[in-house]
N, CA, C and O atoms as a Tinker XYZ file with bonds, in Angstrom:
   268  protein
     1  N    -13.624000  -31.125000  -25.343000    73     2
     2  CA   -12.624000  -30.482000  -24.514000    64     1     3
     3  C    -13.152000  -30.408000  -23.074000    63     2     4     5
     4  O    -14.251000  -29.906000  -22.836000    81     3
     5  N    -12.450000  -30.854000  -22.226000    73     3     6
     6  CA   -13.038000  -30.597000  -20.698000    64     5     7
     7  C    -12.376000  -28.984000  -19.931000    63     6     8     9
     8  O    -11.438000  -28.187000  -19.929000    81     7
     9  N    -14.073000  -29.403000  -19.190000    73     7    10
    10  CA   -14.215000  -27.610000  -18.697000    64     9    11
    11  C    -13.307000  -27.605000  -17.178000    63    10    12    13
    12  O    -12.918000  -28.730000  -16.864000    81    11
    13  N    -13.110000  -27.019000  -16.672000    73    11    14
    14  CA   -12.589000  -26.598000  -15.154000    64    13    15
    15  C    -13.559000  -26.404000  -14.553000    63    14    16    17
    16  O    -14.403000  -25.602000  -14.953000    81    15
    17  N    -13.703000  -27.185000  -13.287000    73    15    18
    18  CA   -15.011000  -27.408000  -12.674000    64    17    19
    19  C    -15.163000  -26.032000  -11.843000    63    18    20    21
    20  O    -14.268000  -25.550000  -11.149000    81    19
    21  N    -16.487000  -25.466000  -12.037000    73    19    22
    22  CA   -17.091000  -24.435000  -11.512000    64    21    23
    23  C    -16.823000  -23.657000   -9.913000    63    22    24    25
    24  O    -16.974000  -22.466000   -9.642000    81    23
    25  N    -16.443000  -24.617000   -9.133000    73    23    26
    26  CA   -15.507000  -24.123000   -8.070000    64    25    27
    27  C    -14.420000  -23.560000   -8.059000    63    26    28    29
    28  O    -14.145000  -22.666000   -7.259000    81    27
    29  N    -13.278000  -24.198000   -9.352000    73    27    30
    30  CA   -12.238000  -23.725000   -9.475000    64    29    31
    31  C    -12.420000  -22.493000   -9.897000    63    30    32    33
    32  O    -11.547000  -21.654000   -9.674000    81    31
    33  N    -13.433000  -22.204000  -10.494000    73    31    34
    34  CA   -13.080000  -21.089000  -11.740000    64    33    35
    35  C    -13.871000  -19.881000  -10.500000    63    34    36    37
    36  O    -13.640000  -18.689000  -10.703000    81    35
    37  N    -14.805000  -20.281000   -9.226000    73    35    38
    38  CA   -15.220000  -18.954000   -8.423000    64    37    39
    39  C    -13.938000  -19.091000   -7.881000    63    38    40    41
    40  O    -13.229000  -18.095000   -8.024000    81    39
    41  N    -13.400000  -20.123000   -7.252000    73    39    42
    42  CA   -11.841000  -19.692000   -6.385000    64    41    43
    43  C    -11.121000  -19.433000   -6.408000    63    42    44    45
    44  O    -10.427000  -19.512000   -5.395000    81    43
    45  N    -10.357000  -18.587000   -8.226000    73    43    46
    46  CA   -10.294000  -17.880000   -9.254000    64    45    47
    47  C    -10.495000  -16.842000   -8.766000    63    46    48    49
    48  O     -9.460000  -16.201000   -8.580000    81    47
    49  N    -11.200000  -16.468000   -8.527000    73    47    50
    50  CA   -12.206000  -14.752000   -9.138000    64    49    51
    51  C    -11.927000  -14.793000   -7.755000    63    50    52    53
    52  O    -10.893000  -14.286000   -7.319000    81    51
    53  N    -12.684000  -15.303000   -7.084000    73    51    54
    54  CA   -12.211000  -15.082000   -5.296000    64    53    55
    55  C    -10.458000  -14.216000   -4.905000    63    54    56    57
    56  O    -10.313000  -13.123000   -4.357000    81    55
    57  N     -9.193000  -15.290000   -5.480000    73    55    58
    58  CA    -8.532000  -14.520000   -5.156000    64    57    59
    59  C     -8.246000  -13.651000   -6.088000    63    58    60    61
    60  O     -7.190000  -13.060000   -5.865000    81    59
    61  N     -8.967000  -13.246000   -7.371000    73    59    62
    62  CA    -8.226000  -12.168000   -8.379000    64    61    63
    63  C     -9.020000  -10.624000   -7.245000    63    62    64    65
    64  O     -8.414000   -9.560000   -7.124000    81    63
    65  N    -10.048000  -10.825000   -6.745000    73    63    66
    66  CA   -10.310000  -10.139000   -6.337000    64    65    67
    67  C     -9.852000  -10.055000   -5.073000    63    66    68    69
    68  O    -10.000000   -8.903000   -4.665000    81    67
    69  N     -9.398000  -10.713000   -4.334000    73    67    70
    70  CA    -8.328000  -10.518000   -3.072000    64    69    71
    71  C     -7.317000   -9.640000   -3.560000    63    70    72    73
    72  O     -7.186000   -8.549000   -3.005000    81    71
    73  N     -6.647000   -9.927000   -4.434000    73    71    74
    74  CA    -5.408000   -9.399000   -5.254000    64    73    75
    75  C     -5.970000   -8.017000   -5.114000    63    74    76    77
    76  O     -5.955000   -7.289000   -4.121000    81    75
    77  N     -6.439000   -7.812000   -6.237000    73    75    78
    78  CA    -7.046000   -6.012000   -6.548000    64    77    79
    79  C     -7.357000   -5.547000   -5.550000    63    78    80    81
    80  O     -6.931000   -4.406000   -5.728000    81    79
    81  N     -7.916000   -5.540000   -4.308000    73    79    82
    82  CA    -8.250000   -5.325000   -2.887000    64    81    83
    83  C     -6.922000   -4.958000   -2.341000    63    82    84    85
    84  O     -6.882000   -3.836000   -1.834000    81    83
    85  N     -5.725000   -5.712000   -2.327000    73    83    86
    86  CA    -4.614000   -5.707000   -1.542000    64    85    87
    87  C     -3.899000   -4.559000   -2.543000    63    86    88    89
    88  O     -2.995000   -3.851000   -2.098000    81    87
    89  N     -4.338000   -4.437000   -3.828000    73    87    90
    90  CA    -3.741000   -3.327000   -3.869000    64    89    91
    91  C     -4.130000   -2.343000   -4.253000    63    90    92    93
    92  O     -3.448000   -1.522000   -4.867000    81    91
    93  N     -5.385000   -2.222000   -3.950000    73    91    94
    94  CA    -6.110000   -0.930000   -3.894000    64    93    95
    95  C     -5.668000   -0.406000   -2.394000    63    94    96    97
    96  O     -5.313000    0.744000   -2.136000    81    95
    97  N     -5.742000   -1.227000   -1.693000    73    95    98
    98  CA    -5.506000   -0.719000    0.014000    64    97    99
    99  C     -3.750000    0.073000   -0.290000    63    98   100   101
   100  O     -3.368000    1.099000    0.274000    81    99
   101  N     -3.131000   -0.540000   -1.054000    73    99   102
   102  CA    -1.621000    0.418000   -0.914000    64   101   103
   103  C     -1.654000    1.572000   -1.555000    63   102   104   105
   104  O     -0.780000    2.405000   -1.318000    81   103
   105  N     -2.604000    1.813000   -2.424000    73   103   106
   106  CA    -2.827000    2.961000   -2.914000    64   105   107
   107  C     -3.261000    4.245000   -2.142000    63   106   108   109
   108  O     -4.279000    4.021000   -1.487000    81   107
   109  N     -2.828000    5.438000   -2.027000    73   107   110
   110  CA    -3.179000    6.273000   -1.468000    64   109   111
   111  C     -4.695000    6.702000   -1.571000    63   110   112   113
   112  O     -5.338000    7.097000   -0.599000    81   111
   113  N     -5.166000    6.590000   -2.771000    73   111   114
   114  CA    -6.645000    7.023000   -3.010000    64   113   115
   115  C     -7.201000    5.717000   -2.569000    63   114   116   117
   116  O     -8.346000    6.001000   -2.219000    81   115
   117  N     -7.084000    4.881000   -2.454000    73   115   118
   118  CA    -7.829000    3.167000   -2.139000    64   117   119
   119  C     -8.294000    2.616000   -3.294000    63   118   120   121
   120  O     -9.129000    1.765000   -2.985000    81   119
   121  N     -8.206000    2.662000   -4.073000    73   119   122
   122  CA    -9.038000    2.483000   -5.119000    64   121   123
   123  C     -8.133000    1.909000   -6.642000    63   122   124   125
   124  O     -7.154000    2.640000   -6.800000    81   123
   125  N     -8.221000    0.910000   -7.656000    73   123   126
   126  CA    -7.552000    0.460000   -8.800000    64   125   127
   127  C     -8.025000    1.500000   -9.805000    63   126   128   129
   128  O     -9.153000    1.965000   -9.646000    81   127
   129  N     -7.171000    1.967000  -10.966000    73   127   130
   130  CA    -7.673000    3.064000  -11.957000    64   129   131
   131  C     -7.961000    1.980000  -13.052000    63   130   132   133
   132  O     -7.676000    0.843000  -13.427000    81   131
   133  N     -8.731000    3.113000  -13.319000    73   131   134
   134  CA   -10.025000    3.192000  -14.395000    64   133   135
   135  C     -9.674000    3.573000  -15.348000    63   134   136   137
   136  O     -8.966000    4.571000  -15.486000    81   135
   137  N    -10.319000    2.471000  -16.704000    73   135   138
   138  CA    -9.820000    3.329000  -18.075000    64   137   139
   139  C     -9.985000    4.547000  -18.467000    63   138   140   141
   140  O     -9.303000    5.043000  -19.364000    81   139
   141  N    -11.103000    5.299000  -17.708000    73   139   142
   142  CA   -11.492000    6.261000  -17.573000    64   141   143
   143  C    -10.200000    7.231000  -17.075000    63   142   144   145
   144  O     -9.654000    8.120000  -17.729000    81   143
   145  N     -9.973000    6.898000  -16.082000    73   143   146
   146  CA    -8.808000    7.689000  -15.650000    64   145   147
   147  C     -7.779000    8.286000  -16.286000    63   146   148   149
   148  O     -7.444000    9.466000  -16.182000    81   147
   149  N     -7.000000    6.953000  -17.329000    73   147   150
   150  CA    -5.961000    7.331000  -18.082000    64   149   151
   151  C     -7.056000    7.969000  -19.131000    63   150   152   153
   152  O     -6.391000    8.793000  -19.758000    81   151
   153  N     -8.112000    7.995000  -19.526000    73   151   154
   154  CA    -8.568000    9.424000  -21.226000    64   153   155
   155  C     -8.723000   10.380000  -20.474000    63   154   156   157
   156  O     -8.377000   11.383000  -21.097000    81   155
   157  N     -9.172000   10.729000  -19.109000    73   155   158
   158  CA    -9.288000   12.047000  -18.440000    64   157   159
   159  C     -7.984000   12.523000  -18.949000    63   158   160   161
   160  O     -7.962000   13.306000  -19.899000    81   159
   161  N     -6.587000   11.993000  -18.229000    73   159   162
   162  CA    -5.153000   12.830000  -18.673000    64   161   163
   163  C     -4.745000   13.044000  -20.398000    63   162   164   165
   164  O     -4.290000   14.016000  -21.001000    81   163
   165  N     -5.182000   11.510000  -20.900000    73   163   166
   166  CA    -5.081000   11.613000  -22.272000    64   165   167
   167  C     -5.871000   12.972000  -22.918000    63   166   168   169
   168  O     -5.400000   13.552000  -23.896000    81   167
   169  N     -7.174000   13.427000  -22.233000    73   167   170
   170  CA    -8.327000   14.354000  -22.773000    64   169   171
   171  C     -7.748000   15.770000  -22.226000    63   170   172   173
   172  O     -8.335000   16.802000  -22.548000    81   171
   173  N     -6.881000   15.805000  -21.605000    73   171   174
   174  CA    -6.287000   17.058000  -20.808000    64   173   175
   175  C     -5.140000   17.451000  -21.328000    63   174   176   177
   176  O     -4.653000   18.453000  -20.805000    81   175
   177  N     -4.306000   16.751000  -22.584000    73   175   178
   178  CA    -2.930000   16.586000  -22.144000    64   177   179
   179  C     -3.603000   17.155000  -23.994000    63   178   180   181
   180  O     -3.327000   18.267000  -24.444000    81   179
   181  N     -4.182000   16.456000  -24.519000    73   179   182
   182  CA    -4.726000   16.585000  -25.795000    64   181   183
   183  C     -5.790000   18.223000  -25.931000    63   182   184   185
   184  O     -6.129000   18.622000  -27.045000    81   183
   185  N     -6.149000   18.915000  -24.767000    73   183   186
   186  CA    -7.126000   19.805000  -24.706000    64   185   187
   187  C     -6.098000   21.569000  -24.817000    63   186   188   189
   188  O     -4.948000   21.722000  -24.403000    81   187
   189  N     -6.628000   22.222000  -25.222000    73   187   190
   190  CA    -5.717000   23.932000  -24.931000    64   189   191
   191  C     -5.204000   24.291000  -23.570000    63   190   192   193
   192  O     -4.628000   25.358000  -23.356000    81   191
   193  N     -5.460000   23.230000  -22.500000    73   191   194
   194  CA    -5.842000   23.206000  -21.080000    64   193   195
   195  C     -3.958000   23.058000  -20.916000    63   194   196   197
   196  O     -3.177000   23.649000  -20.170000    81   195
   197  N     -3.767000   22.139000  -21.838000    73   195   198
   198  CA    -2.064000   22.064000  -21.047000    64   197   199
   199  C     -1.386000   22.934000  -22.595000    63   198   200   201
   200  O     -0.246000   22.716000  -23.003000    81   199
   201  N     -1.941000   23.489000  -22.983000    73   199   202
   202  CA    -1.173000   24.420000  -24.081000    64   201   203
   203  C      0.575000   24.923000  -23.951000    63   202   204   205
   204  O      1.483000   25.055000  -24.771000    81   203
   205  N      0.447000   25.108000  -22.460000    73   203   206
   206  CA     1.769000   25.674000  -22.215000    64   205   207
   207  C      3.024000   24.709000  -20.997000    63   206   208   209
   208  O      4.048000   25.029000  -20.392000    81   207
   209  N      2.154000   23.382000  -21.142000    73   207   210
   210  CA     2.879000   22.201000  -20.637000    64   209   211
   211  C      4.286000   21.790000  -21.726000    63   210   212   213
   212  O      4.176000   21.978000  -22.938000    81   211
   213  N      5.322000   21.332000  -21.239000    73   211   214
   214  CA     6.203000   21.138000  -21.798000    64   213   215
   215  C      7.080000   20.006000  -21.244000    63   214   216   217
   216  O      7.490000   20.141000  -20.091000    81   215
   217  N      7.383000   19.005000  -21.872000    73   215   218
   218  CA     8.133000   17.784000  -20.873000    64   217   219
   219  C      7.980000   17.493000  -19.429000    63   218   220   221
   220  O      8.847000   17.307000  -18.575000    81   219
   221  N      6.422000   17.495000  -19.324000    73   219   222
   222  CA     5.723000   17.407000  -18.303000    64   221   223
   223  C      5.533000   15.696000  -18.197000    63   222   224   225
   224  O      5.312000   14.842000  -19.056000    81   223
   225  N      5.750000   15.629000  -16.559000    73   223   226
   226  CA     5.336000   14.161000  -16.052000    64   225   227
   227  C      4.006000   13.693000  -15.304000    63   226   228   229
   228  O      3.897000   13.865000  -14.090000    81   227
   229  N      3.169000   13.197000  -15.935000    73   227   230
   230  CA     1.311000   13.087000  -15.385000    64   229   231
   231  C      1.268000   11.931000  -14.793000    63   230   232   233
   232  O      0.652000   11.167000  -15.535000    81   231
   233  N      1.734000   11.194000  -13.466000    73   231   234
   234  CA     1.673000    9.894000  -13.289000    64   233   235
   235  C     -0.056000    9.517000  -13.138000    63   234   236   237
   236  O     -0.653000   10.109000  -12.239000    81   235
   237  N     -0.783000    8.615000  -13.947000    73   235   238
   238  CA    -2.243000    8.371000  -13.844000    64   237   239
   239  C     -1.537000    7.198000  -13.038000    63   238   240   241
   240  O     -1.110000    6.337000  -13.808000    81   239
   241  N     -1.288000    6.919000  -11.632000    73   239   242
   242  CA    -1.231000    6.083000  -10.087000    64   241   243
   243  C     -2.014000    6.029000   -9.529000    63   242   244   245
   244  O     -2.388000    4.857000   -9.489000    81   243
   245  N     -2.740000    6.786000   -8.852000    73   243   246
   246  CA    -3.877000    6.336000   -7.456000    64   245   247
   247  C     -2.824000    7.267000   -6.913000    63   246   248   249
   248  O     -3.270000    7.493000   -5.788000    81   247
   249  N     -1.633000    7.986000   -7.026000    73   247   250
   250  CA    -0.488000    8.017000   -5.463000    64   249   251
   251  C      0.515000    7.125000   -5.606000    63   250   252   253
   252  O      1.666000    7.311000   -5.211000    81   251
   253  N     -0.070000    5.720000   -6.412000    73   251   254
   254  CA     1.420000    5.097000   -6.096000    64   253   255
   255  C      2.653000    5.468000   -6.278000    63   254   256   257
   256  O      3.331000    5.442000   -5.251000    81   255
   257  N      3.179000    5.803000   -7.224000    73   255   258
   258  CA     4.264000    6.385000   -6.958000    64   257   259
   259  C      4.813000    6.939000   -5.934000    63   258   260   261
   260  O      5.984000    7.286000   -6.088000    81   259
   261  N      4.255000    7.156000   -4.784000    73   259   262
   262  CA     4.052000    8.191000   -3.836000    64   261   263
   263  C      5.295000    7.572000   -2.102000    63   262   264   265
   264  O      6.043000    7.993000   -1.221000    81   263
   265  N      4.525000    6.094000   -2.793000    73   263   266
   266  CA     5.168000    5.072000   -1.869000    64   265   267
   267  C      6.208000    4.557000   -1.433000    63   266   268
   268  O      6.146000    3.658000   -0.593000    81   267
């Protein structure tokens, strides 16, 4: 099976990471979320902490929504 020559595949990654950059910058915090991010709300939403939450809306965005 032939491979994709090794340039292609950094000039690839080059713009996947242009991409994520351009939209980390529209994000209010600057930054792409973390799987981490969504179990923090999952770990909060699951904890006695929102005990008295009720048809509550948690957007895990950066802000985007915001936009």
């Amino acid at each position: 099976m032939p491979s994709l020559p090794t340039s292609f595949l950094e000039e690839g990654d080059f713009f996947r990471k242009a991409v994520k950059q351009q939209q980390a910058a529209f994000l209010p915090l600057g930054r792409i979320g973390q799987p981490e991010d969504i179990a923090k709300a999952i770990a909060f939403y699951a904890s006695d902490d929102s005990a008295y939450l009720t048809g509550s809306y948690l957007p895990v965005s950066g802000g985007g929504e915001m936009k």
